[in-house]
C-alpha positions as CSV (number, residue, x, y, z in Angstrom):
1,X,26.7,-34.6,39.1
2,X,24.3,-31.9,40.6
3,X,25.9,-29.6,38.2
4,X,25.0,-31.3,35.2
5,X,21.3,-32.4,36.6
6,X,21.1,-28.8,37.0
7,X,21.4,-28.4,33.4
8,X,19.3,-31.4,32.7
9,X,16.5,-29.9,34.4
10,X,16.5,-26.3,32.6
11,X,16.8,-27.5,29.4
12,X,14.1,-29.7,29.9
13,X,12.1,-26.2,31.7
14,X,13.6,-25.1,28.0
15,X,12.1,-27.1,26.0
16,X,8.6,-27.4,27.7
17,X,8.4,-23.7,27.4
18,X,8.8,-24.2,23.6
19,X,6.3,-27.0,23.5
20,X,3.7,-25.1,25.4
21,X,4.2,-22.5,23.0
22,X,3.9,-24.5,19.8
23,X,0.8,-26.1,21.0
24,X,-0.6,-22.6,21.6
25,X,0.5,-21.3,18.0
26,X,-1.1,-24.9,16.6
27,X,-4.0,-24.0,18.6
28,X,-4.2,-20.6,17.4
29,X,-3.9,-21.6,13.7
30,X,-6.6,-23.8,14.5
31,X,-9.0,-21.3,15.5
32,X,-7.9,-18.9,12.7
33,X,-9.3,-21.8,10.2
34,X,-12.6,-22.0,12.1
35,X,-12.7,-18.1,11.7
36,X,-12.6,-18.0,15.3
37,X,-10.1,-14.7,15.5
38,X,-10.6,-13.4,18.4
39,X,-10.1,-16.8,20.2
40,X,-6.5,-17.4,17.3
41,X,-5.1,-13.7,19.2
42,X,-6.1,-14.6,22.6
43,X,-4.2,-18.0,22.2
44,X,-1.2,-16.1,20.2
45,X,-1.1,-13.8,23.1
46,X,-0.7,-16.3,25.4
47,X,2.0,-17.7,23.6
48,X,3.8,-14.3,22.9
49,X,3.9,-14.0,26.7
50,X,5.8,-16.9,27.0
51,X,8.3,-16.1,24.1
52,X,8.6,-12.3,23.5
53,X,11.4,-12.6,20.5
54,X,9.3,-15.0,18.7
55,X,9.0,-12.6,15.1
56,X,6.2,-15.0,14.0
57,X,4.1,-15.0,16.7
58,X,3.8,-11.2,16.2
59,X,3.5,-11.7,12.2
60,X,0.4,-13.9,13.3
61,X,-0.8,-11.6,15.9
62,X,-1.0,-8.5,13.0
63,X,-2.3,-11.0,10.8
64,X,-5.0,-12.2,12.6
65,X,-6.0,-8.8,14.3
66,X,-6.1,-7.3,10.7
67,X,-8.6,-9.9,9.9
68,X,-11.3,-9.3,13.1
69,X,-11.5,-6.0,12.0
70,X,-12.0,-5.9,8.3
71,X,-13.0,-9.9,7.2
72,X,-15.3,-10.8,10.3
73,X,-18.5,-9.4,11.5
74,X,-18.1,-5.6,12.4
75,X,-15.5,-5.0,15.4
76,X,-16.6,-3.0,18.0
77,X,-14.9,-0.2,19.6
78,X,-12.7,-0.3,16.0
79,X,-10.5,2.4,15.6
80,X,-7.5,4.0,14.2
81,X,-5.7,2.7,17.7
82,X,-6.8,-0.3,16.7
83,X,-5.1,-0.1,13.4
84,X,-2.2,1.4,15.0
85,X,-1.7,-2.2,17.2
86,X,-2.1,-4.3,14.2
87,X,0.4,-2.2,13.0
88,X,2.6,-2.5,16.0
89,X,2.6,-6.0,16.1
90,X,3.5,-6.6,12.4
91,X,6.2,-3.8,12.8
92,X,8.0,-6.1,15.9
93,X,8.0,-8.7,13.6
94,X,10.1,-7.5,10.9
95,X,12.0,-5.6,13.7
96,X,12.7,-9.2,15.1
97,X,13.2,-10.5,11.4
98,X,13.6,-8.7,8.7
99,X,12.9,-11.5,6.4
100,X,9.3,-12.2,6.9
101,X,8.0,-11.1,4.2
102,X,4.8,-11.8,4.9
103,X,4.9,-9.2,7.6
104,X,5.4,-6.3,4.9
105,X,2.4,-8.0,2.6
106,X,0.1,-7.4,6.1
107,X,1.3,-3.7,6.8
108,X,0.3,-2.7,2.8
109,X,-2.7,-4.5,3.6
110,X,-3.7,-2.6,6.9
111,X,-2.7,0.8,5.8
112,X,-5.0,-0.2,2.6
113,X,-7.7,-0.3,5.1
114,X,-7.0,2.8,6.3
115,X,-6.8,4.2,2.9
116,X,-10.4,2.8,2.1
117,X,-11.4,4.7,5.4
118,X,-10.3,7.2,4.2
119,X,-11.7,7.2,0.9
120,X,-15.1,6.8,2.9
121,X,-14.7,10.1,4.3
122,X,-13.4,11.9,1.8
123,X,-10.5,12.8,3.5
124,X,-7.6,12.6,0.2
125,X,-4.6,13.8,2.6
126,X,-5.0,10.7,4.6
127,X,-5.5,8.2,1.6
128,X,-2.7,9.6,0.0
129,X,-0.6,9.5,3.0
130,X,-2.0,6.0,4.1
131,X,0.1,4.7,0.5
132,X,2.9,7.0,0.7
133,X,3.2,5.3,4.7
134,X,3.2,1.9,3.7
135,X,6.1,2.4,0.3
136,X,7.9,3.6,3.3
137,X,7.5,0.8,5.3
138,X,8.7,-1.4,2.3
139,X,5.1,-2.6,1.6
140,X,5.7,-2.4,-1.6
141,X,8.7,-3.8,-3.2
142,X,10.2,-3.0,-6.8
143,X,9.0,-6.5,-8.5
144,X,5.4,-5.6,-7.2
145,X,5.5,-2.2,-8.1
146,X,6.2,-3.2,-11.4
147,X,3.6,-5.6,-11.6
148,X,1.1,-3.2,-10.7
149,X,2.7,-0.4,-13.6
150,X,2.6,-3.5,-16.2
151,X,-1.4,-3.8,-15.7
152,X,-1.4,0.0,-16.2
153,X,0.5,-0.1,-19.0
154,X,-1.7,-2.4,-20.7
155,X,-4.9,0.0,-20.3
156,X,-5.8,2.3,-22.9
157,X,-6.6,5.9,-22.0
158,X,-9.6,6.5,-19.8
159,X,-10.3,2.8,-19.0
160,X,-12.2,1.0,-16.5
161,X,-10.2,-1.1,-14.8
162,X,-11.7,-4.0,-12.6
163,X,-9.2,-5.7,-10.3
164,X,-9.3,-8.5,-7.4
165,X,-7.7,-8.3,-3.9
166,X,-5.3,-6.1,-2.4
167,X,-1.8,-7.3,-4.0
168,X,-3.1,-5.6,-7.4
169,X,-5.4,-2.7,-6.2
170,X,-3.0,-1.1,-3.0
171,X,0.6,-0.9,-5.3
172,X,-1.6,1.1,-8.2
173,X,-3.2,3.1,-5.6
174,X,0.3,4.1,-5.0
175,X,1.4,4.8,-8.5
176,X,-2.2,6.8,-8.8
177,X,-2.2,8.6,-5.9
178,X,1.4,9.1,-4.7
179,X,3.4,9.1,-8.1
180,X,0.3,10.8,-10.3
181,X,0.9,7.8,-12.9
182,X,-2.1,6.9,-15.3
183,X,-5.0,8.6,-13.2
184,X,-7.3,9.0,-16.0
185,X,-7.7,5.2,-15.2
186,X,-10.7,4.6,-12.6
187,X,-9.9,1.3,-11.1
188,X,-12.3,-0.7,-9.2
189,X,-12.0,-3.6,-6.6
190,X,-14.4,-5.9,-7.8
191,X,-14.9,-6.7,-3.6
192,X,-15.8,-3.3,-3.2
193,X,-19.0,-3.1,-5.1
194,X,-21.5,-4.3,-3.0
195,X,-21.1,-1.4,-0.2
196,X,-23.2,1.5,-1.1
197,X,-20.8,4.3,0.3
198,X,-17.9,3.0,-2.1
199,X,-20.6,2.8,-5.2
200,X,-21.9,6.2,-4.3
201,X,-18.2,7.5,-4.3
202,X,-17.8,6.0,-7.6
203,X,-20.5,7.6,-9.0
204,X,-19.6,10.6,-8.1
205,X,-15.4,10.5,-8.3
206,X,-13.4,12.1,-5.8
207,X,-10.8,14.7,-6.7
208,X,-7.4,13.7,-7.1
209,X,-8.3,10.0,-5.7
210,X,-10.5,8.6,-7.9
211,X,-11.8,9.2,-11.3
212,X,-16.0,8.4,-11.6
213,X,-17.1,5.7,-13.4
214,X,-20.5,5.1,-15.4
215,X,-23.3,4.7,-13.0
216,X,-27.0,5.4,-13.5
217,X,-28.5,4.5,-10.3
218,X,-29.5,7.4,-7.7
219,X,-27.9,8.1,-4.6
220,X,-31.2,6.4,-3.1
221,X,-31.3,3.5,-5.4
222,X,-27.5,3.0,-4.1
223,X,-28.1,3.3,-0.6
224,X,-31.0,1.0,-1.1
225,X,-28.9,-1.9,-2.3
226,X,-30.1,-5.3,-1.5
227,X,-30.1,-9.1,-3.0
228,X,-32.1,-8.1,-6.2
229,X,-35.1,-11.0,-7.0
230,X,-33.2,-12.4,-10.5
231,X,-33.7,-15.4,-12.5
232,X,-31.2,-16.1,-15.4
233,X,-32.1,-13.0,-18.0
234,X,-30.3,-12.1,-21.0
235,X,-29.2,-8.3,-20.8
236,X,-28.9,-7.2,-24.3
237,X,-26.6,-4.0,-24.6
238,X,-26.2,-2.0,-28.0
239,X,-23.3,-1.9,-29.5
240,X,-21.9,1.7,-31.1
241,X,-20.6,2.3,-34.3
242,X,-17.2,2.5,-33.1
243,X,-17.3,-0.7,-31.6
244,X,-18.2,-2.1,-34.3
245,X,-16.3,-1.5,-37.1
246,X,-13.3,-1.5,-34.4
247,X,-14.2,-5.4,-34.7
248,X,-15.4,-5.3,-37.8
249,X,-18.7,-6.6,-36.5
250,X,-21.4,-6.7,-39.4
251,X,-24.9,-6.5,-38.7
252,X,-24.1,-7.8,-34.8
253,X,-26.0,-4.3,-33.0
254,X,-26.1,-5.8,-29.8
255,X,-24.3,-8.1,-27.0
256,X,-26.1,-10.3,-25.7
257,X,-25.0,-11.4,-22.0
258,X,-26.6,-13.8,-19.5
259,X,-26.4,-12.9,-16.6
260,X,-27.5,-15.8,-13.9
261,X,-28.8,-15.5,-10.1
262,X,-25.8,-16.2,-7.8
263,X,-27.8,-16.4,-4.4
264,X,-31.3,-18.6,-3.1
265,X,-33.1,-18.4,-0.3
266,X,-35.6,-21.8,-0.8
267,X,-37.1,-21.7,-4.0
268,X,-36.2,-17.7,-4.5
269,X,-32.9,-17.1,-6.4
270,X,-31.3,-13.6,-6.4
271,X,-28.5,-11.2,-7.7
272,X,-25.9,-10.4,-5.9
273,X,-26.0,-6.5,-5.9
274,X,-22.0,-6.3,-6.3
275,X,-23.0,-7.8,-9.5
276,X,-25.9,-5.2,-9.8
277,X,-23.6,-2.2,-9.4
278,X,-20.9,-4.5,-12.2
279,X,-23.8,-4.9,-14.6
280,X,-24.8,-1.7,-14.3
281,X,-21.8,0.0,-15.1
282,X,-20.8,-1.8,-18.3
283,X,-24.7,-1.6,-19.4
284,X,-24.2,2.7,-18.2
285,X,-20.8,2.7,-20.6
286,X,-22.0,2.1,-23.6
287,X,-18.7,0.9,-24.9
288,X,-17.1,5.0,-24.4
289,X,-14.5,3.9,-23.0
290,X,-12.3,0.5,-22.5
291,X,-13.2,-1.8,-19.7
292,X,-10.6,-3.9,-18.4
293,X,-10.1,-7.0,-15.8
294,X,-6.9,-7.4,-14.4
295,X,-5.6,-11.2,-14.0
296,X,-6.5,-11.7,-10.4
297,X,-10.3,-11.4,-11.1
298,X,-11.3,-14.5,-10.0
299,X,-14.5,-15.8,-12.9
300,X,-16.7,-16.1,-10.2
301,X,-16.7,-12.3,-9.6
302,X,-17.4,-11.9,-13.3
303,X,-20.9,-12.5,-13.9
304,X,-20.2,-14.8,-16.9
305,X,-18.2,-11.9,-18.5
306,X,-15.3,-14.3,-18.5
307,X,-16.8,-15.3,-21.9
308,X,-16.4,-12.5,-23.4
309,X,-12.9,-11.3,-23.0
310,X,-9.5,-10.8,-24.9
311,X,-6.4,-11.8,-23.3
312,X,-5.3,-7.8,-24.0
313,X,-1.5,-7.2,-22.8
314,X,-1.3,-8.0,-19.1
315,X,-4.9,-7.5,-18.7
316,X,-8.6,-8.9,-20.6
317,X,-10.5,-6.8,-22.5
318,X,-14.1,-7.0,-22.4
319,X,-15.5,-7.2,-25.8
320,X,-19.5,-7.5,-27.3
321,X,-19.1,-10.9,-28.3
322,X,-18.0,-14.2,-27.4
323,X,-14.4,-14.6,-27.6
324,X,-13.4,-18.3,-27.0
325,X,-12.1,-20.0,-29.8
326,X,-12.2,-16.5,-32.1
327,X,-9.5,-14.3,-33.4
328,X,-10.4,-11.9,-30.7
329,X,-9.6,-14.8,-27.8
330,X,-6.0,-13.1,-27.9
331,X,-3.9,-9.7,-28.6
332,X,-0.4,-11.0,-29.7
333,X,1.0,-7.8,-30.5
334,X,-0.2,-5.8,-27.6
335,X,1.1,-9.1,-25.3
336,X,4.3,-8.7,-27.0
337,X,4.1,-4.9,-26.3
338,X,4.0,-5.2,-22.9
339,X,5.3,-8.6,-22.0
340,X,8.1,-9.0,-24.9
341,X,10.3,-6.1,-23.4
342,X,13.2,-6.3,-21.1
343,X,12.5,-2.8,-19.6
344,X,9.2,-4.2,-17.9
345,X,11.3,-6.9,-16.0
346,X,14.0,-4.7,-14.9
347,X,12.7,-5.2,-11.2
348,X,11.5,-8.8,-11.5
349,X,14.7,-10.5,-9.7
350,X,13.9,-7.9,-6.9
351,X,11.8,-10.7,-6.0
352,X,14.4,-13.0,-4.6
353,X,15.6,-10.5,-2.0
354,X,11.6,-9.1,-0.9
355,X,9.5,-12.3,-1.6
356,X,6.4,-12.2,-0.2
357,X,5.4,-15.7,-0.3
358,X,1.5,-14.8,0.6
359,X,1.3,-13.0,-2.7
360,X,4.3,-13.6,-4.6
361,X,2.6,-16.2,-6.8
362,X,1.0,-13.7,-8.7
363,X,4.0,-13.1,-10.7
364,X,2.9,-16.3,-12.6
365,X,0.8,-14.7,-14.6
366,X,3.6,-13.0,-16.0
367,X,4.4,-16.6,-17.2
368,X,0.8,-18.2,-17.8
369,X,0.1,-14.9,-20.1
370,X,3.6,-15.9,-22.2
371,X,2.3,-19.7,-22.4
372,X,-1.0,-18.7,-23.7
373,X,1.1,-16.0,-26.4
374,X,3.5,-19.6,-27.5
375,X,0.4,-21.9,-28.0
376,X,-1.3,-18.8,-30.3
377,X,1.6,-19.0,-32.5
378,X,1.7,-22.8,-32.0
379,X,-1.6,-22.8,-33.3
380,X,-0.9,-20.6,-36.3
381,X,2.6,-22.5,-37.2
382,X,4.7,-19.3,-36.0
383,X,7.9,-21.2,-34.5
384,X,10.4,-19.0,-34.6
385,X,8.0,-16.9,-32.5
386,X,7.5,-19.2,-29.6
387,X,11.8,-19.8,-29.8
388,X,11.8,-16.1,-29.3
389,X,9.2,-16.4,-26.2
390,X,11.8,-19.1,-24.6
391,X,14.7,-17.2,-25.3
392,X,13.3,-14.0,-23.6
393,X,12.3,-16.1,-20.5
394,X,15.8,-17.7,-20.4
395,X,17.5,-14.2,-20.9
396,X,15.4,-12.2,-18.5
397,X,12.9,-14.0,-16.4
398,X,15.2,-16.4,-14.8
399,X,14.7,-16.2,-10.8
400,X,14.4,-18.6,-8.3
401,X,11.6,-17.8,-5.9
402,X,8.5,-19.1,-8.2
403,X,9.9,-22.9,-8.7
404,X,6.4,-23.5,-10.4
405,X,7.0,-21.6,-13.4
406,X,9.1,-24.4,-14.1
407,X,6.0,-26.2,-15.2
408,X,4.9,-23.2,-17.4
409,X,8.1,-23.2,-19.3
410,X,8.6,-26.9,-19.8
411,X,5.2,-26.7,-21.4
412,X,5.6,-23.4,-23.6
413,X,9.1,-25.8,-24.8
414,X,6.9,-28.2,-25.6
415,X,5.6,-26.6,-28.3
416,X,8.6,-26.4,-29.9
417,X,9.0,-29.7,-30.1
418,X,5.7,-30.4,-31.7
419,X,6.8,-28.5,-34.2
């Protein structure tokens, strides 16, 4: 009898422990919401304490940690020892469990940051090396690779290429930098532009890292960046001959953009001056050379440019005109190019083994791009075209780990049926 009250009384120590430890997590998580990280790690090291083989309370703890220092107010006393315990912690996680794939998604994130520190001093060994660190460190598995070589592909020589967070921009950073593939691209974060060092670098290029793109501010005007006074104004930006008979414009010499105020202070509205530094550049261009935005450009970064691009391969295409409900809405043979061939999806199933469930949703796209390609040819009465679209899915897009492209496929069927 004491022998088994015995055993009563540490499983019940047992399962406290675990309680205690769950309400710290929930706690944490809590905080996290409120944007409250340095109270979230405080709790999360509390709870790591009482459970040192927990892998996600260390996934949390990198997680967390990576976002004091870089999406918070400044941190201070940040430093590369810093980033080395961010990196520690996310390191014990996959250590503890190899499967968390979030855990890789955060170490391609935080040696990202270093990367963009080191872009800031112009130091190329340790940008290159930041990259080359986290492919080693499995950061950046084949399917995303891939992805990030499809938007590339997409690009014509010399482009501009505008894309959104860190999923897109840190995997071509690595094919850029580390593998020397398509450098003649210059590719911006969009969530870059409104810090004057990065815009400064831009203007200027960086050998062997990054490619300059069109800017016709001063180094002053840059470092002078502010909310910009702005009321909604039309920017009206000459078209050149190229461009034009390209699209076989006519007597169209100029786009005409709106571009509206997307900050107020009382009755005061302003311009964000990331989208100062974005209008400025495609103003500076003069259509030279191809500006692109990759599929994770959220429209609200765009500046109304939304409405004026062409669904171009795995990327949009910003063209000098409206484009919704034209011929120019969509490229079908350059989508078929790049999204019609079995040699671009030859890592795709890669992710069922790597997922990364933080990030591995933008694979849709892959899917929403191939919906939008059937209802074209629905639209134009081209069956045989959106049968060929099914069977390619069927024959080599068929993977488990994105149940929601289910949705996307049903409906690209659909269209069949309609027929």
């Amino acid at each position: 009898m004491k022998r088994v009250f015995f055993i009563f009384v540490c499983w019940s120590f047992i399962g406290s422990l675990h309680g205690q430890q769950a309400d710290l997590k929930n706690e944490a998580l809590a905080a996290f919401r409120k944007a409250d990280y340095k109270t979230a790690i405080d709790l999360l090291k509390q709870a790591k304490d009482k459970d040192p083989d927990n892998a996600e309370l260390y996934y949390y703890l990198g997680y967390f940690s990576h976002y004091l220092a870089y999406d918070s107010r400044p941190l201070i006393g940040y430093d590369e020892s810093y980033s080395d315990k961010v990196l520690q912690y996310l390191n014990k996680a996959i250590e503890l469990d190899t499967d968390l794939g979030d855990a890789y998604y955060f170490i391609g994130a935080e040696y990202g940051a270093r990367a963009i520190q080191a872009l800031q001093e112009g130091n190329e060994n340790t940008y290159i090396s930041a990259y080359q660190s986290a492919f080693i460190k499995k950061a950046f598995p084949k399917w995303l690779i891939e992805y990030a070589d499809n938007i590339l592909k997409s690009c014509d020589e010399q482009a501009i290429l505008f894309v959104g967070g860190d999923a897109e921009f840190n995997p071509i950073q690595y094919l850029q930098t580390v593998k020397n593939y398509r450098k003649d691209v210059t590719v911006i974060p969009l969530g870059l532009l409104d810090r004057p060092w990065y815009v400064k670098r831009l203007a200027h290029g960086l050998k062997n890292i990054l490619s300059k793109a069109p800017i016709s501010l001063s180094d002053k005007q840059i470092f002078d960046m502010h909310p910009y006074k702005w009321d909604t104004l039309t920017i009206e930006i000459p078209i050149n001959q190229q461009m034009k008979q390209e699209l076989s414009l006519g007597a169209l010499t100029k786009m005409k953009w709106t571009l509206a105020p997307d900050l107020r202070s009382g009755n005061r509205t302003y311009l964000n001056p990331g989208k100062a530094v974005l209008a400025n550049i495609v103003e500076t261009n003069h259509w030279e050379r191809p500006i692109y935005f990759s599929l994770g450009c959220h429209p609200r970064f765009l500046a109304g440019l939304d409405e004026y691009l062409m669904l171009d391969g795995f990327v949009n295409k910003l063209l000098p005109i409206k484009t919704k409900d034209t011929e120019f809405a969509i490229n079908p043979d350059k989508i078929e190019r790049i999204l019609l061939v079995a040699a671009n999806f030859k890592n795709l199933s890669d992710v069922e083994y790597h997922n990364m469930p933080r990030v591995s949703n933008i694979l849709l796209n892959y899917y929403q791009v191939l919906y939008k390609l059937a209802q074209y040819y629905h639209q134009n009465n081209q069956n045989q075209k959106i049968r060929d679209i099914v069977s390619f899915i069927k024959t080599n897009m068929t993977i488990n780990a994105l149940p929601n492209k289910e949705k996307i496929i049903t409906s690209i069927e659909n269209f069949i049926q309609k027929q």
